[in-house]
TIRO-2110 file (N, C-alpha, C; in Angstrom, 1 decimal):
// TIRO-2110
32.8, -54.7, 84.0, N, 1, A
32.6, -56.1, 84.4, CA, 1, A
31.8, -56.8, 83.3, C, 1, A
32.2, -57.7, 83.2, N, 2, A
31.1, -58.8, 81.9, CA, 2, A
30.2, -59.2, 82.2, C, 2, A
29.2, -58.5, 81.3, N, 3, A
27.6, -59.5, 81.1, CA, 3, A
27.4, -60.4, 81.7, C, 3, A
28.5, -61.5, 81.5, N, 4, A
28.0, -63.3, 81.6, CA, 4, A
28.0, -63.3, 82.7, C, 4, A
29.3, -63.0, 83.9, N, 5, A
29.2, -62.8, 85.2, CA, 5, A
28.1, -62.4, 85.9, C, 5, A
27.9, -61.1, 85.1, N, 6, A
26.5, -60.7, 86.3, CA, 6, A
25.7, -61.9, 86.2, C, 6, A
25.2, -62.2, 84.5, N, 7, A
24.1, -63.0, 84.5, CA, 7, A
24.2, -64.1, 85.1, C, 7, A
25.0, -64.6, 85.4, N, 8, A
25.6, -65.9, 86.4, CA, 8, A
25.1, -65.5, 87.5, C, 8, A
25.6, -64.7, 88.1, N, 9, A
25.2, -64.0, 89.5, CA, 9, A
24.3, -64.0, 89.8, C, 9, A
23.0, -63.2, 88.6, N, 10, A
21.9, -63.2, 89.1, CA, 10, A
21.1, -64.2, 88.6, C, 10, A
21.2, -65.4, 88.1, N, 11, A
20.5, -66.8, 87.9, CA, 11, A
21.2, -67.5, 89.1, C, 11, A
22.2, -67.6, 90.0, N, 12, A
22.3, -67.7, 91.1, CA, 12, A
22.0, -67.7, 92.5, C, 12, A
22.0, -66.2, 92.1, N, 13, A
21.0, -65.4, 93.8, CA, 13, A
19.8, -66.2, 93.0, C, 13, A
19.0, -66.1, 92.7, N, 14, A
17.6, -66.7, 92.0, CA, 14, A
17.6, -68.6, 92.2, C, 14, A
18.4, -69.3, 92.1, N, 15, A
18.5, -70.6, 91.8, CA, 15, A
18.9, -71.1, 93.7, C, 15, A
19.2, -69.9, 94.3, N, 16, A
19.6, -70.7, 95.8, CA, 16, A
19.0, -69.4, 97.3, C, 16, A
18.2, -68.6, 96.1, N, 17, A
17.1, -67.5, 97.5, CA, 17, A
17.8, -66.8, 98.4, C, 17, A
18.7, -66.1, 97.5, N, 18, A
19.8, -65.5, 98.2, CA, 18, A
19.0, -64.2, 97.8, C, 18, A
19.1, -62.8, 98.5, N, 19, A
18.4, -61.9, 98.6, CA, 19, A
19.7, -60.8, 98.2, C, 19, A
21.2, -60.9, 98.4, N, 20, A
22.5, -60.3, 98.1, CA, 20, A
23.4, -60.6, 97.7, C, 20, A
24.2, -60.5, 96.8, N, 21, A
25.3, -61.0, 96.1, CA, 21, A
26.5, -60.0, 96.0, C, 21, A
27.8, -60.0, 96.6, N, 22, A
28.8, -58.7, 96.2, CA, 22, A
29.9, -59.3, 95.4, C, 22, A
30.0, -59.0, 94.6, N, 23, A
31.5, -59.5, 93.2, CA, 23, A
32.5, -58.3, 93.6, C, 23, A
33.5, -58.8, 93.6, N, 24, A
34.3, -57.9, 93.7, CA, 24, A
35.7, -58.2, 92.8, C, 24, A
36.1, -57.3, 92.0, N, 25, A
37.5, -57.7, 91.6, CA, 25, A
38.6, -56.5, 91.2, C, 25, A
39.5, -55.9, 90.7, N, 26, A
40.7, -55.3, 91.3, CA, 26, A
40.2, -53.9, 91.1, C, 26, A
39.1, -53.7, 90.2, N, 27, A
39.1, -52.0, 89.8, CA, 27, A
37.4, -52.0, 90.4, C, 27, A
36.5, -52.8, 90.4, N, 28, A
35.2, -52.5, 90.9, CA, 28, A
34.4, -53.4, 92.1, C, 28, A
33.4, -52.9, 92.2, N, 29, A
32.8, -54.0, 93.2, CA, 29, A
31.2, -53.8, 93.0, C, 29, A
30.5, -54.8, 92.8, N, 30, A
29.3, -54.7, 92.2, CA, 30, A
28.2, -55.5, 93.4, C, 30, A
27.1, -54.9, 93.5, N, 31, A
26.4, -55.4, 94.9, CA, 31, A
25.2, -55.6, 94.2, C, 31, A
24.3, -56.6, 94.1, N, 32, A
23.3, -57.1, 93.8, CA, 32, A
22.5, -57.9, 94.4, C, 32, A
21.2, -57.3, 94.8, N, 33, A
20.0, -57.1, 95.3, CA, 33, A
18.7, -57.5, 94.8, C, 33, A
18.4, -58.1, 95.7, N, 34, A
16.4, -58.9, 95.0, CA, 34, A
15.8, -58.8, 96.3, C, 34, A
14.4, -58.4, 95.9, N, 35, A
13.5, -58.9, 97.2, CA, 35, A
12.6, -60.1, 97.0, C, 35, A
13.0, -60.8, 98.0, N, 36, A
11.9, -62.3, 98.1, CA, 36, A
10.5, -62.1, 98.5, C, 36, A
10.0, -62.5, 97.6, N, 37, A
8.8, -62.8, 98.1, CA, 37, A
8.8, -63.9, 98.5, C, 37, A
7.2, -64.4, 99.2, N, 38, A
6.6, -65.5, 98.9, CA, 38, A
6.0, -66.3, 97.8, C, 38, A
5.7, -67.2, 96.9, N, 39, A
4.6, -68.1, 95.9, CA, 39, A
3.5, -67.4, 96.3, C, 39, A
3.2, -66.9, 94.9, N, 40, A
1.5, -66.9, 95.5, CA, 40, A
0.5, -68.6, 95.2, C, 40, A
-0.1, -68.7, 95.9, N, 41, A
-0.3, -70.1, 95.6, CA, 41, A
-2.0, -69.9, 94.8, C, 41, A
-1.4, -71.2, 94.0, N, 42, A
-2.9, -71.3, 93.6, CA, 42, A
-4.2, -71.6, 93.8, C, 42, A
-4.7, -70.5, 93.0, N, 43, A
-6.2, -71.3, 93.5, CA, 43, A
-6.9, -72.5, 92.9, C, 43, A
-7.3, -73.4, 94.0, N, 44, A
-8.1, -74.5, 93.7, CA, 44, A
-9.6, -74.5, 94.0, C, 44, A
-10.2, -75.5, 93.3, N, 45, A
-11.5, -75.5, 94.4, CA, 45, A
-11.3, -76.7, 95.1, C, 45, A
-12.0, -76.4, 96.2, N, 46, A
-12.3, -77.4, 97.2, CA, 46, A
-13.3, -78.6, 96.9, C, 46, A
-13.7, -79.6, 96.7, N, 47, A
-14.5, -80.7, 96.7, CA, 47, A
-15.0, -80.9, 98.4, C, 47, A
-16.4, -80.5, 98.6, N, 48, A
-16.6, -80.6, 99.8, CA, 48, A
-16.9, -82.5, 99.7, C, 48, A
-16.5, -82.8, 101.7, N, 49, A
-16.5, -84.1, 101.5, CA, 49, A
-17.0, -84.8, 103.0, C, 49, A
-17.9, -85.9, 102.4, N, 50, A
-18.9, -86.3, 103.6, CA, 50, A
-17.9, -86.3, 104.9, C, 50, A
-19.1, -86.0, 105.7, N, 51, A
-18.5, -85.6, 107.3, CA, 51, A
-17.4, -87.2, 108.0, C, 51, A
-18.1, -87.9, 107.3, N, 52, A
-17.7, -89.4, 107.9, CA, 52, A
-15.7, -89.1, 107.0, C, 52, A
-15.2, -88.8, 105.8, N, 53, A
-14.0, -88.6, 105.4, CA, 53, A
-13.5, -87.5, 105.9, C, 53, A
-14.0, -87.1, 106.6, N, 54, A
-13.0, -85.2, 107.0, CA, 54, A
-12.2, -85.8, 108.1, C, 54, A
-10.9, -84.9, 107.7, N, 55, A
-9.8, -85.3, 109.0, CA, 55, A
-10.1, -84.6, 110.3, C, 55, A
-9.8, -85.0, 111.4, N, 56, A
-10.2, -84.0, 112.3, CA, 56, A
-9.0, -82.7, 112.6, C, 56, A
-9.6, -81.7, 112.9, N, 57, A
-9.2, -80.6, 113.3, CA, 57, A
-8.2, -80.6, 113.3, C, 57, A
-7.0, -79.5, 113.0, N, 58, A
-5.6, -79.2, 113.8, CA, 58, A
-5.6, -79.3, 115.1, C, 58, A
-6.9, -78.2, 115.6, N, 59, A
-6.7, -78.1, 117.1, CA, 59, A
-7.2, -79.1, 118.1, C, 59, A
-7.4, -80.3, 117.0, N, 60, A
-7.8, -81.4, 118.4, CA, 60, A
-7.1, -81.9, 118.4, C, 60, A
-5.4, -82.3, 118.0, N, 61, A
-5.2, -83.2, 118.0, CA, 61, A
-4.3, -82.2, 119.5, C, 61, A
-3.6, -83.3, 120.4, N, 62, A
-2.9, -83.2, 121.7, CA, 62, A
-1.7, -83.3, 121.7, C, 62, A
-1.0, -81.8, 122.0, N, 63, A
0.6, -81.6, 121.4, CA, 63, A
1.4, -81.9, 122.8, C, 63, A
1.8, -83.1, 122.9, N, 64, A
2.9, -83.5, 124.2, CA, 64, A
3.6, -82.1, 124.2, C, 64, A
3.9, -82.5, 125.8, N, 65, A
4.9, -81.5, 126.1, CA, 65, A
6.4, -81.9, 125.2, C, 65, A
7.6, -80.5, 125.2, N, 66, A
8.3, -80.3, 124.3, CA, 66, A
8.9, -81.4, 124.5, C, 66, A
9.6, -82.0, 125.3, N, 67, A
10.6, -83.3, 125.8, CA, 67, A
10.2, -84.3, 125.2, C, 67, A
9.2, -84.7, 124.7, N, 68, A
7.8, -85.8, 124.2, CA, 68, A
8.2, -85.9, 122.6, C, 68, A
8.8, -84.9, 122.2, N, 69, A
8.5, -84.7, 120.8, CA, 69, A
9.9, -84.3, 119.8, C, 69, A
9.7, -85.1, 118.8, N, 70, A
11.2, -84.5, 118.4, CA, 70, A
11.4, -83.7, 116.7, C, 70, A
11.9, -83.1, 116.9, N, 71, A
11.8, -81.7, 115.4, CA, 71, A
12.4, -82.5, 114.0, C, 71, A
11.6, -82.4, 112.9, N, 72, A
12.3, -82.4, 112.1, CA, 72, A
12.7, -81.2, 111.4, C, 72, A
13.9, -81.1, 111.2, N, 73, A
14.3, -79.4, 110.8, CA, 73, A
14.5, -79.5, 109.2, C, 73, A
14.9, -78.5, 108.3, N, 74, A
15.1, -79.0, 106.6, CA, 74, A
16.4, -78.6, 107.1, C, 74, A
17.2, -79.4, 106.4, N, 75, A
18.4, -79.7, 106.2, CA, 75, A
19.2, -78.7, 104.8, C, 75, A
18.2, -77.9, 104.1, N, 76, A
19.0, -77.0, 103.0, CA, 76, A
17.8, -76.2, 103.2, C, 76, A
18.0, -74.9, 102.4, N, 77, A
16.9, -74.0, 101.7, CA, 77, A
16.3, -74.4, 100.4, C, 77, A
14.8, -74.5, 100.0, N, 78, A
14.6, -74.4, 99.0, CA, 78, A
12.7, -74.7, 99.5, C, 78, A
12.1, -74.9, 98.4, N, 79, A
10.7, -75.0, 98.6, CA, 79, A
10.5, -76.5, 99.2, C, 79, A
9.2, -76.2, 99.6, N, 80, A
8.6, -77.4, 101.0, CA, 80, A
7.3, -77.9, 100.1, C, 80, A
7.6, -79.3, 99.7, N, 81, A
6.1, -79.7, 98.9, CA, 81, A
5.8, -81.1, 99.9, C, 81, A
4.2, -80.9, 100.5, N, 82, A
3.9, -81.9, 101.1, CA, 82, A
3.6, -83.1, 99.8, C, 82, A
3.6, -83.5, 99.0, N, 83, A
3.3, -84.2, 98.1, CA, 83, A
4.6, -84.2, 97.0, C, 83, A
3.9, -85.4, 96.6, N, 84, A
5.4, -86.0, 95.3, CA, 84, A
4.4, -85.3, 93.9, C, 84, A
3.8, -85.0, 93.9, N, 85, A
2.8, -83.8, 92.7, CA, 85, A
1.8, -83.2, 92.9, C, 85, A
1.4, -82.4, 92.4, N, 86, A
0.2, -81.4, 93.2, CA, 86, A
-1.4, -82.2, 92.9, C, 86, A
-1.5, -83.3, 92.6, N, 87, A
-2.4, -84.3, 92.6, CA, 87, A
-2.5, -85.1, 93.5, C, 87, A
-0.9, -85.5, 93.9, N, 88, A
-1.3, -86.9, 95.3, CA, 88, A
-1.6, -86.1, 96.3, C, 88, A
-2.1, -86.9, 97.4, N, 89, A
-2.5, -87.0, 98.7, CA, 89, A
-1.0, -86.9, 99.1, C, 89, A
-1.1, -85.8, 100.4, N, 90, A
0.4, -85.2, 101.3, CA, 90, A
1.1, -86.5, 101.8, C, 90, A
2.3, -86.9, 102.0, N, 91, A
3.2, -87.5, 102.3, CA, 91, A
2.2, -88.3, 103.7, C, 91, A
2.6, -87.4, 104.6, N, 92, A
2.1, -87.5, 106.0, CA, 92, A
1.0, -86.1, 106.5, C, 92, A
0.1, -86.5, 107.1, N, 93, A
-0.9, -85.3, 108.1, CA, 93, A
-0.9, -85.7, 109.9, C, 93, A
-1.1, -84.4, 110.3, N, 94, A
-0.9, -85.0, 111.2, CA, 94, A
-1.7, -85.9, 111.9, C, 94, A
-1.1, -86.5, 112.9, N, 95, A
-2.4, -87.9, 113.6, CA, 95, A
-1.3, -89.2, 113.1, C, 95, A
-1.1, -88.9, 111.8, N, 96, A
-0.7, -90.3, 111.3, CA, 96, A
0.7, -91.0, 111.6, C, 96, A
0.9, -92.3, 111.9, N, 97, A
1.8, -92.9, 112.5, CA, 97, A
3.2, -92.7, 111.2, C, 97, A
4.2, -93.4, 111.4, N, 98, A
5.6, -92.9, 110.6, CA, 98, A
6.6, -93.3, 111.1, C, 98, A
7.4, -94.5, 110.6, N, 99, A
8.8, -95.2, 111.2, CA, 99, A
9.6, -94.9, 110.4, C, 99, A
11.0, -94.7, 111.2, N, 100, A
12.4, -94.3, 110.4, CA, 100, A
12.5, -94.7, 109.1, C, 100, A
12.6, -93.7, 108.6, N, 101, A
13.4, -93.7, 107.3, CA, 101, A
12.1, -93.5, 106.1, C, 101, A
10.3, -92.6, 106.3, N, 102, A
9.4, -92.9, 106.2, CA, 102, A
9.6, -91.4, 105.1, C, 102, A
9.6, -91.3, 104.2, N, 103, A
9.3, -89.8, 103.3, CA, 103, A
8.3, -89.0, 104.1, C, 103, A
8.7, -88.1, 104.5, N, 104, A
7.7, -86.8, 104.9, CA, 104, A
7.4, -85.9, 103.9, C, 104, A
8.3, -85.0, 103.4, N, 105, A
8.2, -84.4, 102.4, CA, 105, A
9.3, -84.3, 101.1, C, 105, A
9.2, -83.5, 100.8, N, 106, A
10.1, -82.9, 99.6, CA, 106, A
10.8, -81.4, 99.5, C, 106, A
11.7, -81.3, 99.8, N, 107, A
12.4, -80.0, 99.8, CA, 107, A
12.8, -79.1, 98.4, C, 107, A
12.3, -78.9, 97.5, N, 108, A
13.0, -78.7, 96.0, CA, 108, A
14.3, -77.4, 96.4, C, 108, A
15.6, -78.0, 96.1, N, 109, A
17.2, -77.0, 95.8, CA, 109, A
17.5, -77.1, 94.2, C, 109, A
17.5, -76.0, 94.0, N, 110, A
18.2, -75.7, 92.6, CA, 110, A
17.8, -77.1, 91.7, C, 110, A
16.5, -76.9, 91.6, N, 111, A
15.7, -78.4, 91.1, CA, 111, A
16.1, -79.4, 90.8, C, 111, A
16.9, -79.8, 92.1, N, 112, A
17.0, -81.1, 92.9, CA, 112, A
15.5, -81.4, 93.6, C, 112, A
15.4, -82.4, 93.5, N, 113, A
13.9, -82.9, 94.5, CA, 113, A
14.5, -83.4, 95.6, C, 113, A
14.9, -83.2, 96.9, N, 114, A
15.5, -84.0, 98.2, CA, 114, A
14.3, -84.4, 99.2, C, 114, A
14.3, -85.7, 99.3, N, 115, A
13.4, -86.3, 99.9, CA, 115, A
13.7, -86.1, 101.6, C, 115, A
12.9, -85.4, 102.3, N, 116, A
13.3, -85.5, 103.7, CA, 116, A
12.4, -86.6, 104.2, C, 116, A
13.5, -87.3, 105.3, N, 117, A
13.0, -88.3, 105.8, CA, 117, A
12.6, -88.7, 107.0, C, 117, A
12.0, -89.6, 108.1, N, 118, A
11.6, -89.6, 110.0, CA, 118, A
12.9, -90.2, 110.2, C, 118, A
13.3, -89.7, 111.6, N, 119, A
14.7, -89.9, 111.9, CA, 119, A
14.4, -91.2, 113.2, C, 119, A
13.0, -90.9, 113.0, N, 120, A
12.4, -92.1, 114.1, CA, 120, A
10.8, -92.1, 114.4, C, 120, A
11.1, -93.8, 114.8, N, 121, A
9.4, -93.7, 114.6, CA, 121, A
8.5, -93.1, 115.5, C, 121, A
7.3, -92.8, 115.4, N, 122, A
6.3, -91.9, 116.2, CA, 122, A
4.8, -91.6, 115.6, C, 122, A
4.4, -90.4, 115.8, N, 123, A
3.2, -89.7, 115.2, CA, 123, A
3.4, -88.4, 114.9, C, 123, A
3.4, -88.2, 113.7, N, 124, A
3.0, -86.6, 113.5, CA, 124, A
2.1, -85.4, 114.0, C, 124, A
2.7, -84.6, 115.1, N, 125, A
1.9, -84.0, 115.7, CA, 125, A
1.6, -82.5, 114.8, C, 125, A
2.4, -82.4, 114.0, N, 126, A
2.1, -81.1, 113.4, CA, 126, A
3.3, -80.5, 112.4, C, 126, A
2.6, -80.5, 111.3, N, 127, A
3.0, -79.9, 110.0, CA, 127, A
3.6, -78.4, 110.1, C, 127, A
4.8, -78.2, 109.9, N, 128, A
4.6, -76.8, 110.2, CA, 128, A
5.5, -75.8, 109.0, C, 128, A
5.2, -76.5, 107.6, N, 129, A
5.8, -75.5, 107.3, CA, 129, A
4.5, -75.9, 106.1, C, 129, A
4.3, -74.6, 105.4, N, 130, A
3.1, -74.5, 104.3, CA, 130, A
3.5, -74.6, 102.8, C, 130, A
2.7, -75.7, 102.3, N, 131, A
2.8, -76.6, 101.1, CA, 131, A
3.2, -75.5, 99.9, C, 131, A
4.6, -75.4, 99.1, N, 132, A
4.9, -74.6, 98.2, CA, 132, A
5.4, -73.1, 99.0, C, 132, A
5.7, -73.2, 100.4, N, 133, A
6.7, -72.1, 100.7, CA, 133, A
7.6, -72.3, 100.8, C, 133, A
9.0, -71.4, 100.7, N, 134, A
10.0, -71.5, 100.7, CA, 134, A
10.2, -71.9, 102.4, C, 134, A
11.6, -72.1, 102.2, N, 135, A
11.9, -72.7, 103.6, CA, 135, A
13.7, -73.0, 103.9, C, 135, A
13.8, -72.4, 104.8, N, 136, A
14.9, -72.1, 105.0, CA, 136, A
15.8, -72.7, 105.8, C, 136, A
17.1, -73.1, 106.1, N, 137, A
17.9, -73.8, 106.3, CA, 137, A
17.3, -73.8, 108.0, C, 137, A
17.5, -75.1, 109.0, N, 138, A
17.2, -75.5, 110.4, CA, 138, A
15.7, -75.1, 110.4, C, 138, A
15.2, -74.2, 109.4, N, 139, A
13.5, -74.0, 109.4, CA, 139, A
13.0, -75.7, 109.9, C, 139, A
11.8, -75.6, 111.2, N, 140, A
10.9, -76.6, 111.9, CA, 140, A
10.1, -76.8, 110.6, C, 140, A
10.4, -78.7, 110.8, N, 141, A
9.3, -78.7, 109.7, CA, 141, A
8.3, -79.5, 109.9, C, 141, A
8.6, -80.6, 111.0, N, 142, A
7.5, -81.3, 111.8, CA, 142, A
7.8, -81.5, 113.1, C, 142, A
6.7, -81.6, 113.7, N, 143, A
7.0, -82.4, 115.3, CA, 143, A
6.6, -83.7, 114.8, C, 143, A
7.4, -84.6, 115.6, N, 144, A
6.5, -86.2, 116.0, CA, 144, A
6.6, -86.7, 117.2, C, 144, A
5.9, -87.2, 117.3, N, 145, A
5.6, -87.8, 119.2, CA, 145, A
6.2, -89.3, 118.8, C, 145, A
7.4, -89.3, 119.4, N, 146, A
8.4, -89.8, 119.5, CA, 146, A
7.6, -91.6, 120.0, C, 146, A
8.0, -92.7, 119.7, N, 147, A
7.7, -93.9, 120.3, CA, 147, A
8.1, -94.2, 121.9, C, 147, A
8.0, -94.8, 122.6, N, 148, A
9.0, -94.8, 123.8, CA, 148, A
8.9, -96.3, 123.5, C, 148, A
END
């Protein structure tokens, strides 16, 4: 089988987090395997910050029951960036308000940047996938407490 193929192959499984690839053609069949990790993410420091600017807690905020709230799922596989650069402030946190059509995050596919967007207006009750992990197709990526 030729070089170029495999190499295709395997800048492929790599470019779309495919973990198996099988080529097959009239005299061989060739099966190709990766294990995914996770990013290890980097380290930063923290900037501690007067009590009066700290957000409050995850666990204070009050998660409606499930009916109350509606999912935003990712729509492809690829990495989950709460920010448009590892400098700005996250899209949305939760607590904060958000009407249709409002950028949440960023999905990166085969280094496309796809802007995921609120499918309706509400409050963000909870972020749920972690900044620079992969993330996988119908993967939960936010709840929001829906407007009535």
């Amino acid at each position: 089988m030729d070089k170029k193929i495999l190499k295709a192959a395997a800048d492929t499984m790599r470019e779309l987090g495919l973990s198996e690839v099988r080529i097959k053609d009239t005299e061989t069949e060739i099966v190709l395997k990766r294990e995914i990790t996770a990013p290890v993410p980097a380290v930063s420091t923290v900037q501690p910050q007067p009590a009066a600017q700290m957000s409050a807690p995850k666990e204070a905020i009050i998660e409606p029951a499930a009916a109350d709230w509606a999912e935003v799922k990712s729509p492809l596989i690829g990495v989950f960036y709460e920010a448009a650069s590892p400098d700005a402030p996250p899209f949305v946190r939760p607590g904060d308000r958000v009407k249709k059509g409002d950028v949440l995050c960023i999905v990166e596919a085969m280094k496309m940047m796809n802007e995921i967007c609120a499918e309706t207006d509400g409050t963000i009750i909870d972020v749920c996938a972690e900044n620079g992990a992969l993330v996988e197709y119908g993967q939960l990526l936010f709840k929001i407490a829906e407007d009535k």
